[in-house]
MIKOLDREN-309198 format. One record per atom (N, C-alpha, C): residue in three letters; atom name; x, y, z. Coordinates in steps of 0.05 Angstrom, whole numbers, plus 5000, padded with zeros to 4 digits. Atoms other than C-alpha are relative to their C-alpha. Layout:
<recs>
(ala CA (X Y Z))
...
</recs>
This chain:
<recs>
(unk N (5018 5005 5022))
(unk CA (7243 6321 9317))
(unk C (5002 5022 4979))
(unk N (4996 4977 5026))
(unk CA (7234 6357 9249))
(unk C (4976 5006 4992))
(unk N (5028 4999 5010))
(unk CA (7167 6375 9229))
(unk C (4997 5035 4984))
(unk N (5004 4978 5011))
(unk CA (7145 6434 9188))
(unk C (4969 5005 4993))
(unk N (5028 5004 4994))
(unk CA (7068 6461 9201))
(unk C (4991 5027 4965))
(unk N (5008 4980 5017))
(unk CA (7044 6506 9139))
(unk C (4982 5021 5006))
(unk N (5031 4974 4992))
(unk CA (6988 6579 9158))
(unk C (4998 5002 4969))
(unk N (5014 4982 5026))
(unk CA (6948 6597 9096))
(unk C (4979 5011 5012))
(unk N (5023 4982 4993))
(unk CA (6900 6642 9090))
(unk C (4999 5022 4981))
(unk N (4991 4968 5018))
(unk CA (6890 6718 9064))
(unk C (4985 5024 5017))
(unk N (4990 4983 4985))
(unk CA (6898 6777 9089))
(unk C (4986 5028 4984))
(unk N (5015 4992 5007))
(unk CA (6845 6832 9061))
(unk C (5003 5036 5014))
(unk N (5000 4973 4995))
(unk CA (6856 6911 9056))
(unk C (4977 5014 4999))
(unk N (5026 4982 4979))
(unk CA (6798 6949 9100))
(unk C (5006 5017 4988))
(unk N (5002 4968 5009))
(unk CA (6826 7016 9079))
(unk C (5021 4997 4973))
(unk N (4980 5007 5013))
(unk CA (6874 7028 9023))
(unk C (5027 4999 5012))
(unk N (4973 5006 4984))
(unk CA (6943 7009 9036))
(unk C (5027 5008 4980))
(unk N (4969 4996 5011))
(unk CA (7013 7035 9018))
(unk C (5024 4993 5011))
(unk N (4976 5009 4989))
(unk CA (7074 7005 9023))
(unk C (5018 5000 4982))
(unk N (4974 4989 5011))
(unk CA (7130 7036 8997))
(unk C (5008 4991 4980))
(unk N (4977 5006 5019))
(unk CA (7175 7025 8926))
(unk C (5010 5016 5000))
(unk N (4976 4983 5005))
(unk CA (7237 7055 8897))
(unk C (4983 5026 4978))
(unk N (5004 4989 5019))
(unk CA (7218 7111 8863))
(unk C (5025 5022 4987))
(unk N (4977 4989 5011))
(unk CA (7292 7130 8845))
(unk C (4995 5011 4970))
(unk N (5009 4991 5031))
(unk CA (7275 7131 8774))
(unk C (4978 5006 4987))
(unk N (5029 4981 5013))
(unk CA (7203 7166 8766))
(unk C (5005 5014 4985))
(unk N (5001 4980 5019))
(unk CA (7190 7196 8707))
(unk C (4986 5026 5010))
(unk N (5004 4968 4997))
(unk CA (7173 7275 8707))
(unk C (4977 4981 5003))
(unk N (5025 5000 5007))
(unk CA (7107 7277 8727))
(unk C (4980 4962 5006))
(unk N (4997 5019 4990))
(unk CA (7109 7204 8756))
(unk C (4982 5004 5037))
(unk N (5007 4996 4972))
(unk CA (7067 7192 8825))
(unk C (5027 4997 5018))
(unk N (4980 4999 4984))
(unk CA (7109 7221 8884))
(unk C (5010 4973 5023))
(unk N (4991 5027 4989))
(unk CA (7107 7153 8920))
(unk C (4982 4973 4996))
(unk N (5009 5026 5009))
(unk CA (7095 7085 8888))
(unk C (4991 4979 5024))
(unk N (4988 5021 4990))
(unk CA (7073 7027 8924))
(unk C (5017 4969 4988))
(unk N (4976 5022 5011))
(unk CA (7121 6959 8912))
(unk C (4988 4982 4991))
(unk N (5014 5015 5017))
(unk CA (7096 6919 8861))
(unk C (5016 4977 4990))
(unk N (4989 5025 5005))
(unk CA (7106 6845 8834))
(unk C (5022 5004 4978))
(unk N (4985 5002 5034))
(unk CA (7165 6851 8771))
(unk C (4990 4986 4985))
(unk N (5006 5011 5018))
(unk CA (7139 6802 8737))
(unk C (4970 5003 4995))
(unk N (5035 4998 4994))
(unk CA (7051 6822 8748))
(unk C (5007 5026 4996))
(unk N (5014 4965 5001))
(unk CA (7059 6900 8750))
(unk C (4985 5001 5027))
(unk N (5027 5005 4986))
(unk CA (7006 6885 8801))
(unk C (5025 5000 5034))
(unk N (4992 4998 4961))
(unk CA (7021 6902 8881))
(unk C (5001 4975 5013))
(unk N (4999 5020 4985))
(unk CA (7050 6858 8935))
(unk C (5001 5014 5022))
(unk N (5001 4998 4976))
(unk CA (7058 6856 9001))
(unk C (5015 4979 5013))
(unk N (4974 4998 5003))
(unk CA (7131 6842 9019))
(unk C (4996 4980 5028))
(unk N (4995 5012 4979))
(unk CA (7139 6777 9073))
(unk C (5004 5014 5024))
(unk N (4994 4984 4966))
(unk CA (7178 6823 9117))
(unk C (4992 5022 5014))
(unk N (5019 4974 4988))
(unk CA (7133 6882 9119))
(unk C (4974 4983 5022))
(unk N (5021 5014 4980))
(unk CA (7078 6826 9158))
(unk C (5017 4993 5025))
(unk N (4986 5004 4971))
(unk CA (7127 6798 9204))
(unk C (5012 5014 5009))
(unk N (4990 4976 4996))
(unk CA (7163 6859 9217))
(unk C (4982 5017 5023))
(unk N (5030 4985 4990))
(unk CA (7094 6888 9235))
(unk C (4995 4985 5025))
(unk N (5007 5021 4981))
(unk CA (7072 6831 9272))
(unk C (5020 4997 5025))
(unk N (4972 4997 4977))
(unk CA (7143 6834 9318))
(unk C (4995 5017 5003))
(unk N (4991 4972 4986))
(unk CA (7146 6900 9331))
(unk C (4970 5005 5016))
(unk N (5035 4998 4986))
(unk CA (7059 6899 9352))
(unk C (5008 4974 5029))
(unk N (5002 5025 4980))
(unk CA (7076 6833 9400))
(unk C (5030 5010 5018))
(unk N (4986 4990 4986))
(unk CA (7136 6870 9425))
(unk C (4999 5014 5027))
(unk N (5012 4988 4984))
(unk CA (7095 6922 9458))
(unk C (4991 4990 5027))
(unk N (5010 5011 4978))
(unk CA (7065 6865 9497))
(unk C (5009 4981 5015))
(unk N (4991 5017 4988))
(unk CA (7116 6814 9513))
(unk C (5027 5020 5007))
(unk N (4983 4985 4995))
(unk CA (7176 6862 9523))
(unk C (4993 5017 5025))
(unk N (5011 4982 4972))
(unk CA (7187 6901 9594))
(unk C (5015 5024 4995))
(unk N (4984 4975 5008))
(unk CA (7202 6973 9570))
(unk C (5000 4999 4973))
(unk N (4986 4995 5028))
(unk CA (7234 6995 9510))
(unk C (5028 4990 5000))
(unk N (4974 5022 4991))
(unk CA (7294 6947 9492))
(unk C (5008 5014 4967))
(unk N (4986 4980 5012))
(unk CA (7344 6979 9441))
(unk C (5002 4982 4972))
(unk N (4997 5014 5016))
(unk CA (7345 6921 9390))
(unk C (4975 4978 4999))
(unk N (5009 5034 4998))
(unk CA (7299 6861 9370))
(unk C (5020 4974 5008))
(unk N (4990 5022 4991))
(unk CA (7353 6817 9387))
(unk C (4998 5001 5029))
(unk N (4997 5004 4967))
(unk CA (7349 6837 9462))
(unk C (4955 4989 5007))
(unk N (5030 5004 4997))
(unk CA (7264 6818 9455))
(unk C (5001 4977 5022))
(unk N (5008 5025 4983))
(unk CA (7233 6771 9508))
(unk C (5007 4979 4985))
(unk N (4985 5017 5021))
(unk CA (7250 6704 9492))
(unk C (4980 4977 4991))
(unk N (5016 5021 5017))
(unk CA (7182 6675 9473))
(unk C (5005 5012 4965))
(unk N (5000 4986 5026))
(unk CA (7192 6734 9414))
(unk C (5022 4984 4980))
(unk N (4976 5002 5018))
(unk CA (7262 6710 9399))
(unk C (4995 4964 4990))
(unk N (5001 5030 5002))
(unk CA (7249 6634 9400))
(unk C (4982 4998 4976))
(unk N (5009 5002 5024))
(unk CA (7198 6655 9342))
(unk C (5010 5012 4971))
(unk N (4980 4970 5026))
(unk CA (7225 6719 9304))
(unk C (5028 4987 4999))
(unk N (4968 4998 5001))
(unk CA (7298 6696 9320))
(unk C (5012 5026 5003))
(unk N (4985 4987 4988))
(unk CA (7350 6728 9349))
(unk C (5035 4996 4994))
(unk N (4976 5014 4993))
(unk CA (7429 6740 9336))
(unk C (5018 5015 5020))
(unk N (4979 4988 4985))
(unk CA (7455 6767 9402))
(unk C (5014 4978 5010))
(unk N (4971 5014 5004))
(unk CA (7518 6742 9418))
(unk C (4983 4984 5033))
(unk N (5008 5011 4982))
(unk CA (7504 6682 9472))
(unk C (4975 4980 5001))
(unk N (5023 5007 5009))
(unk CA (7428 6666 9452))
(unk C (4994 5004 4972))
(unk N (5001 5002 5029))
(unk CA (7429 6661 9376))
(unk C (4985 4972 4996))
(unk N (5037 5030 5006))
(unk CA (7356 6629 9353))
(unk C (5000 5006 4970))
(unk N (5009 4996 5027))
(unk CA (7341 6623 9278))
(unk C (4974 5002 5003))
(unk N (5031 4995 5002))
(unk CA (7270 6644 9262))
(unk C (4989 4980 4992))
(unk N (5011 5022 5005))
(unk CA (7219 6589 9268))
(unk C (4979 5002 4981))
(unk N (5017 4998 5038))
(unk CA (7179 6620 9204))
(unk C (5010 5017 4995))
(unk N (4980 4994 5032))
(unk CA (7194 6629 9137))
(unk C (4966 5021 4996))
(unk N (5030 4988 4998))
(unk CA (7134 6688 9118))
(unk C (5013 5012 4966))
(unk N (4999 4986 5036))
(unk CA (7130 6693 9035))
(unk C (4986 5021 4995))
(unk N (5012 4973 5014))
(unk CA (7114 6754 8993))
(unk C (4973 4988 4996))
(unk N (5020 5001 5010))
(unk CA (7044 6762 8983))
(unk C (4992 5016 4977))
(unk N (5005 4990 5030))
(unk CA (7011 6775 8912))
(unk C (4972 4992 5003))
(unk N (5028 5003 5007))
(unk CA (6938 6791 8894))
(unk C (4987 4976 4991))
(unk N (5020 5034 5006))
(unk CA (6889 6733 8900))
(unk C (4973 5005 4982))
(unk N (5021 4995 5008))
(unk CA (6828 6770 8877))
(unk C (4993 5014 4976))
(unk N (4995 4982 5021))
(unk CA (6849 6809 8810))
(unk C (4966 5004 4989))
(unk N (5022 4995 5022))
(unk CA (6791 6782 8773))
(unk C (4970 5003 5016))
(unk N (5034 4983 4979))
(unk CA (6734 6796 8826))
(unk C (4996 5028 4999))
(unk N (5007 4968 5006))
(unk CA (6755 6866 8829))
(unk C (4994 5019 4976))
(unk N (5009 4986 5027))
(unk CA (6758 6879 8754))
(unk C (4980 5000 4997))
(unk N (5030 5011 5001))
(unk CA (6687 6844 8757))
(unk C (4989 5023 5002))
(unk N (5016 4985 4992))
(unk CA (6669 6895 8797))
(unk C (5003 5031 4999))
(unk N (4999 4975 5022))
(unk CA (6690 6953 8747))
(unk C (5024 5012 5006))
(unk N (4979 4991 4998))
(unk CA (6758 6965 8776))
(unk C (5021 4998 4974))
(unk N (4979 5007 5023))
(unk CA (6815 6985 8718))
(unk C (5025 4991 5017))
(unk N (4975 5004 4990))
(unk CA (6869 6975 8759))
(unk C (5001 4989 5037))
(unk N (5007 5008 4978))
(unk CA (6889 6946 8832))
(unk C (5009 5028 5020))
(unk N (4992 4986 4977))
(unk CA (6916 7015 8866))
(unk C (4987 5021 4991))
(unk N (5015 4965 5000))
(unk CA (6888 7093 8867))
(unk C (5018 5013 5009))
(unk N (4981 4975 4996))
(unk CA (6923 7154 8870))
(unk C (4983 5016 5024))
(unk N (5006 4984 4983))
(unk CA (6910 7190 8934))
(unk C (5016 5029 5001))
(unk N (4991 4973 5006))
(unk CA (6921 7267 8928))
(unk C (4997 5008 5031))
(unk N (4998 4983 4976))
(unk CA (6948 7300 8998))
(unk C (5016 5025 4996))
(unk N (4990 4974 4997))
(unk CA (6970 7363 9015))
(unk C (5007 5002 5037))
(unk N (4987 4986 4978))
(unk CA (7009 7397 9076))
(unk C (5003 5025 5009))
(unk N (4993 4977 5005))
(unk CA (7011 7466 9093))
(unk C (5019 5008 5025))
(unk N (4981 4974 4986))
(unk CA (7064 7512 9117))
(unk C (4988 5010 5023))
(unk N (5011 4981 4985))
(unk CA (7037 7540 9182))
(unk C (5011 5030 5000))
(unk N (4987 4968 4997))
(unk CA (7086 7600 9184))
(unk C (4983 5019 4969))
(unk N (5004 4977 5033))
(unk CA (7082 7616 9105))
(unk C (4964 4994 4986))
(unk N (5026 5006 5016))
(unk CA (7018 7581 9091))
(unk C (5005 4985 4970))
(unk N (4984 5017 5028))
(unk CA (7057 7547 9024))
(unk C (4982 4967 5004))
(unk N (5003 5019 5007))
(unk CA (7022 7486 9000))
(unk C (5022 4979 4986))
(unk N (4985 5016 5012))
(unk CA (7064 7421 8988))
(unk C (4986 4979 4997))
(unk N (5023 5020 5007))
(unk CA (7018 7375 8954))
(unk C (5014 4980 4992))
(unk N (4987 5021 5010))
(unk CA (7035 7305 8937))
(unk C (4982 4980 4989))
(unk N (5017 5023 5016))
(unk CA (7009 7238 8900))
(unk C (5014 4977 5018))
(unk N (4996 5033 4991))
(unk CA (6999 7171 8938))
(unk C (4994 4985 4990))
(unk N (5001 5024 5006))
(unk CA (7002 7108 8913))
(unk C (4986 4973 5023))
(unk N (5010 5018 4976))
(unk CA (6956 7058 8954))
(unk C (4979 4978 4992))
(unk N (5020 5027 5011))
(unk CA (6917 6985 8940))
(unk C (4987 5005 5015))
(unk N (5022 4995 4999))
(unk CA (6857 6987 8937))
(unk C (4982 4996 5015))
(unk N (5019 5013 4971))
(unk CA (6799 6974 8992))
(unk C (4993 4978 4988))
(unk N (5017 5017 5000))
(unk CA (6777 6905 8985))
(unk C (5024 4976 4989))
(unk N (4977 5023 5006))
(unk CA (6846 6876 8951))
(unk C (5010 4976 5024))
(unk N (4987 5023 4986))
(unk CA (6870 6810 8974))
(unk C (5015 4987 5002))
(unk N (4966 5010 5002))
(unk CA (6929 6779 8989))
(unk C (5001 4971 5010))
(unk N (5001 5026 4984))
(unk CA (6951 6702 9003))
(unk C (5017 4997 5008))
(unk N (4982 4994 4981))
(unk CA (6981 6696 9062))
(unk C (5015 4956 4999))
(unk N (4978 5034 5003))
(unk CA (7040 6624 9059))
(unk C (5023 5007 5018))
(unk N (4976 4990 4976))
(unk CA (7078 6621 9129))
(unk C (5000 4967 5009))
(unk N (4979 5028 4997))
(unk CA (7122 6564 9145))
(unk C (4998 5001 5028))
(unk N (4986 4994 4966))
(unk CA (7134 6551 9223))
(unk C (5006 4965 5003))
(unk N (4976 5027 4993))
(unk CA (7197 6498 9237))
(unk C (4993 4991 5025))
(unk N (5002 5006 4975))
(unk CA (7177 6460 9298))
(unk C (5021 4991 5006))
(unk N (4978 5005 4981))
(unk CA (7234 6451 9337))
(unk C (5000 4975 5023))
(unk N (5016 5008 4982))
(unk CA (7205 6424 9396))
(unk C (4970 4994 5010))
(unk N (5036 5004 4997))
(unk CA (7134 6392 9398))
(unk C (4986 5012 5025))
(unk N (5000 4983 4974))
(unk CA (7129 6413 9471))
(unk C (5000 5027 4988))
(unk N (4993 4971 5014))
(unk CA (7141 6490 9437))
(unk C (4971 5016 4981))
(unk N (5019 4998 5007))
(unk CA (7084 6487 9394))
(unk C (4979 5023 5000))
(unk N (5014 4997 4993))
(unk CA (7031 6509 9420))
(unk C (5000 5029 5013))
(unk N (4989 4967 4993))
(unk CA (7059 6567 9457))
(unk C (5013 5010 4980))
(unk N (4992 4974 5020))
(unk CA (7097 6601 9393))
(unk C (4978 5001 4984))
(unk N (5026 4992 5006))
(unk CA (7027 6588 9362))
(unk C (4977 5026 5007))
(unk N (5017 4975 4983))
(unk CA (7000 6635 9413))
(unk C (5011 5024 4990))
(unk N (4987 4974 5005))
(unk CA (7047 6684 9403))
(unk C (4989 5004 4967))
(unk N (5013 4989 5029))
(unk CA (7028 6686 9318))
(unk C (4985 5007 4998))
(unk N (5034 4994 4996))
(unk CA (6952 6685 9331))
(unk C (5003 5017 5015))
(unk N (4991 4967 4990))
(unk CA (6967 6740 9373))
(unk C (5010 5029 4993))
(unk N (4991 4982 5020))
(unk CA (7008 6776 9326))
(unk C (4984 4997 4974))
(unk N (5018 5003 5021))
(unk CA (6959 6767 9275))
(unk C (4974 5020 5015))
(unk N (5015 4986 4996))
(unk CA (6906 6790 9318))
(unk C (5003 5029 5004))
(unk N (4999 4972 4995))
(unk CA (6935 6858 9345))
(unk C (4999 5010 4976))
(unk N (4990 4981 5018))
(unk CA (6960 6880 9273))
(unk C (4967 5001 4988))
(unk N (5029 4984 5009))
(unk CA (6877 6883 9256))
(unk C (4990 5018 5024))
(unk N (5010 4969 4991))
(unk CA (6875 6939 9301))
(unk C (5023 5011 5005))
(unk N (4963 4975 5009))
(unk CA (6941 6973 9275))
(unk C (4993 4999 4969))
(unk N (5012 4995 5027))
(unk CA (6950 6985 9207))
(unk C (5037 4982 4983))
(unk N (4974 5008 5018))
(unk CA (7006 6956 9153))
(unk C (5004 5018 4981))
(unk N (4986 4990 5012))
(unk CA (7055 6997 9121))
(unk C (4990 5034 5005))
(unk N (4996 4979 4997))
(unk CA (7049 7070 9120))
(unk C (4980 5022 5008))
(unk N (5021 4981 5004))
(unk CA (7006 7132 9137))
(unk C (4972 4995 5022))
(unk N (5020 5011 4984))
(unk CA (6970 7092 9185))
(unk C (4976 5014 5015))
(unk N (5016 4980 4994))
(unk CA (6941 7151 9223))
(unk C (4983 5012 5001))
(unk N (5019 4982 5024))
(unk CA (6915 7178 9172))
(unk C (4977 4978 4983))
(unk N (5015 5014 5012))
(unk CA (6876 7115 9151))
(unk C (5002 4980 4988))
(unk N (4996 5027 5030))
(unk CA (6907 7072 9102))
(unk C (5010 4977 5025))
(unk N (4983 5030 4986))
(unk CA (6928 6999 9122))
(unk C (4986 4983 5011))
(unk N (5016 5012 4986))
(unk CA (6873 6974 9161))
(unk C (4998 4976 4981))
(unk N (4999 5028 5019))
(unk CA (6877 6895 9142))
(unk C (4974 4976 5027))
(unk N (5009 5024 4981))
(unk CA (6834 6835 9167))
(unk C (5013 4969 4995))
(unk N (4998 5022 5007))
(unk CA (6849 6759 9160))
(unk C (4979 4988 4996))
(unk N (5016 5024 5000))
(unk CA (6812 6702 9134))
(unk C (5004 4975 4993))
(unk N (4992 5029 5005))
(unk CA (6812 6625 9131))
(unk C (5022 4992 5010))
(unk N (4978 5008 4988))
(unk CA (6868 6625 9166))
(unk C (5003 4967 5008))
(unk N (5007 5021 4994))
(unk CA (6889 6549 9174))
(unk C (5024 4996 4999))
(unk N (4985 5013 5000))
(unk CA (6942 6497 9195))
(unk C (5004 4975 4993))
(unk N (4996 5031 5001))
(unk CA (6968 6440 9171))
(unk C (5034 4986 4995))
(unk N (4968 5010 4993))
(unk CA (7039 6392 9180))
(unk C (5004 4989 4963))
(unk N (4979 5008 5029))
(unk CA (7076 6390 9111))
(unk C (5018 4989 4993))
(unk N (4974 5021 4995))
(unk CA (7139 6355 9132))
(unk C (5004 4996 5024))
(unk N (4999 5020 4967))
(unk CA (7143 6302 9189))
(unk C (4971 4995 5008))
(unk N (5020 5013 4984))
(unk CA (7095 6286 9237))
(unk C (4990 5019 5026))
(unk N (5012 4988 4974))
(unk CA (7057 6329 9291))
(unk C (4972 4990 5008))
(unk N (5012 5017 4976))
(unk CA (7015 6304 9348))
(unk C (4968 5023 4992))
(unk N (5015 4988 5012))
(unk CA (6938 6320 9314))
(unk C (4989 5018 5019))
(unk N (5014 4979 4981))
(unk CA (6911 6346 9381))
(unk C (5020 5028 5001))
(unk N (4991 4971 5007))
(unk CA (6968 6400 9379))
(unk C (4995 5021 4970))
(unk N (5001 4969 5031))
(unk CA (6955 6424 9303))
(unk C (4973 5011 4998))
(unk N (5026 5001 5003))
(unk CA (6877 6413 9322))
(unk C (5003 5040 5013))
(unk N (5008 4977 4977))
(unk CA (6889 6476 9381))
(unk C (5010 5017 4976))
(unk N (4989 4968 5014))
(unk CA (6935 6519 9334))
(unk C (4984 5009 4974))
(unk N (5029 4994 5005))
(unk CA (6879 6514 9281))
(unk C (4977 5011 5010))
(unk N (5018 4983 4988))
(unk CA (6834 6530 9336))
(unk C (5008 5035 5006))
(unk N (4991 4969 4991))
(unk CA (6874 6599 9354))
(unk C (4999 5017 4976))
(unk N (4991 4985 5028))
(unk CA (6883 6616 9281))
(unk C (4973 5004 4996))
(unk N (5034 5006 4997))
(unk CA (6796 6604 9277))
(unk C (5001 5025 5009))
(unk N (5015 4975 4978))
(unk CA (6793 6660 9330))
(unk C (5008 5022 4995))
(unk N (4980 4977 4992))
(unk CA (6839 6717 9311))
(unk C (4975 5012 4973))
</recs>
């Protein structure tokens, strides 16, 4: 069969969040690290493969026995979803996970924001010399929101249900981890909401899209 199930939803920054751009070409006097923003908005995203990325490497921890030297050697409920190309078992990834771009611009201006990110000012010190190396972060904002558009290819209707588990799973751990950088230290903390499923191309069996709606409900 061919079917193709659609997740929406959005995906809501608890703390501020930074996730990395080029800052090859900063001007003098330019913040020391940008986060990656839309080209065509100015305005921050939040890069498909920084969520599933995230989301694999957090569901790793718990379906994986040990530390395994590649994602292609992952358990093989991981690989049957993330995909895998080791030689022998070569899976294509059963979702497609788009860039996310600010859903809420004009709520936050509302609510007196000029812009969607803040400059976070840190510092480091030298223990030997005591030398301060101060820097400028770039990080979106607490309360920004993102819309989350994830594809998952059913393959196998039988299959369903269980690589469902595994997403709602990886959805739930990464709200108690953090996305993209600094995590540690605070930034990244994300929640979900509205999360929901529905079949966009072909035909799936309603009591299976009813459950993976139910799992996506709970996370």
């Amino acid at each position: 069969m061919y079917a193709k199930i659609q997740v929406t939803g959005q995906m809501e920054a608890v703390t501020g969040m930074h996730i990395g751009g080029s800052c090859a070409f900063a001007a003098i006097g330019a913040v020391d690290s940008p986060v990656v923003r839309d080209i065509r908005t100015n305005q921050p995203m939040v890069p498909g493969s920084s969520l599933k990325g995230k989301m694999r490497a957090l569901l790793a921890k718990v379906y994986n026995e040990g530390i395994v030297k590649s994602p292609n050697e992952d358990n093989e409920r991981l690989a049957r979803v993330f995909g895998t190309s080791q030689k022998g078992r070569a899976k294509r990834s059963r979702i497609l996970v788009s860039d996310m771009v600010i859903c809420n611009e004009k709520e936050l201006r509302g609510q007196g924001l000029m812009g969607m990110t803040e400059i976070k000012f840190e510092n480091s010190i030298d223990r030997i010399t005591a030398v301060a190396n101060p820097r400028q972060v770039e990080r979106v904002v607490r309360g920004a929101r993102f819309s989350i558009d994830m594809v998952y290819e059913v393959s196998k209707e039988t299959e369903v249900i269980e690589d469902f588990e595994v997403i709602s799973q990886g959805f739930r751990l990464l709200q108690f981890d953090y996305l993209g950088g600094n995590g540690s230290r605070g930034y990244g903390k994300v929640k979900f909401q509205g999360l929901d499923a529905k079949v966009v191309i072909g035909t799936v069996s309603e009591e299976i899209v009813g459950k993976c709606r139910q799992m996506l409900e709970e996370v």
